[in-house]
N, C-alpha and C positions, 0 to 999 in steps of 0.2 A: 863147715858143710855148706852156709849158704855161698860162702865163695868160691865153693865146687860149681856149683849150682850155676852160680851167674859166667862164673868163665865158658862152662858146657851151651850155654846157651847164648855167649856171644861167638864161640867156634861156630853154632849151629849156624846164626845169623850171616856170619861172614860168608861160610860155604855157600848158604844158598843165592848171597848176593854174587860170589863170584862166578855161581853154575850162570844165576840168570844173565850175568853180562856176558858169558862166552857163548848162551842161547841167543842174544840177540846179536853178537856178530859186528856187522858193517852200518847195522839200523840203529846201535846206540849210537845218541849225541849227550852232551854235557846240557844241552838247553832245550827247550820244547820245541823242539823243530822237524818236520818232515824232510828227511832226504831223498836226494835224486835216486831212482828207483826202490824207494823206501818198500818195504814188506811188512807183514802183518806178519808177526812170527808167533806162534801156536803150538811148539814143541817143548819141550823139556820143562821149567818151573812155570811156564806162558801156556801149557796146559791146563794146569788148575787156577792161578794166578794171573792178575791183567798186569801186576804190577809188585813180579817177586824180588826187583834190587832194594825196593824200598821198605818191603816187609823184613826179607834181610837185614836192611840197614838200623829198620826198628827192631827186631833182635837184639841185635849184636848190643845198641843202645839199651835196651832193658837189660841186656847178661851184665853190660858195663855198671848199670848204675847200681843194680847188685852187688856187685862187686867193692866200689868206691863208695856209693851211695853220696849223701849229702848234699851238695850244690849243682851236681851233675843233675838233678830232677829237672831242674828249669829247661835244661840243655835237652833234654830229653822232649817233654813239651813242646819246644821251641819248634825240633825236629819233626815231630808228628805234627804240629801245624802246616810245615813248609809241605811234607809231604800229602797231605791230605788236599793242598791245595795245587799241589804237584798232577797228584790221581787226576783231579778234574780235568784240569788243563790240556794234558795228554789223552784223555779219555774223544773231550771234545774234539782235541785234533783228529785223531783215529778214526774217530766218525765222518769227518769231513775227507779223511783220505781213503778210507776204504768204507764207503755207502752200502754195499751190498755186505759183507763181510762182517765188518765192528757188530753190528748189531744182534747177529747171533751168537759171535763168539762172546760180547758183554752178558749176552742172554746162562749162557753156561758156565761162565767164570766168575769169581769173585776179585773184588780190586785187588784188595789188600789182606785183609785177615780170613783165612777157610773158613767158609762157613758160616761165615757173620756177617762179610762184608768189600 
């Protein structure tokens, strides 16, 4: 059962990380960088979430360690550090690229977790 569980919930994770990369299009990069005519993209999991690849991608890592469990926790951890300090990074940039913008959209969205954060 619990390995029902955790596979269901690393499907969940994956899906939402691959909606939110096809949501952001031409504005995903691999590194915290602004591109040439970069946009603020606001539709699809960037409606509710500032930052749904990475919620995804801690998903899929919780369904996994579920799953496996074991030594995979650290791996896990490790992840949510990089990515918490990912949020920031990108946060700050966003602010610097869109002044008018970031600020209300951060005002109505959560980073990372609905509702908590």
């Amino acid at each position: 059962v619990l390995g029902g569980i955790g596979a269901a919930i690393t499907i969940a994770g994956m899906a939402l990380l691959v909606w939110a990369r096809q949501a952001l299009g031409r504005n995903w990069s691999q590194t915290v960088s602004a591109k040439q005519e970069h946009e603020l993209v606001r539709s699809g999991p960037y409606s509710r979430l500032r930052h749904p690849m990475y919620t995804g991608g801690l998903l899929a890592s919780i369904g996994s360690v579920i799953v496996v469990g074991g030594p995979f926790v650290f791996l896990l951890i490790l992840l949510g550090a990089i990515f918490i300090w990912r949020v920031g990074a990108e946060d700050r940039l966003l602010a610097r690229q869109f002044p008018d913008e970031f600020p209300e959209y951060a005002r109505r969205t959560n980073a990372l977790i609905p509702f908590v954060w």
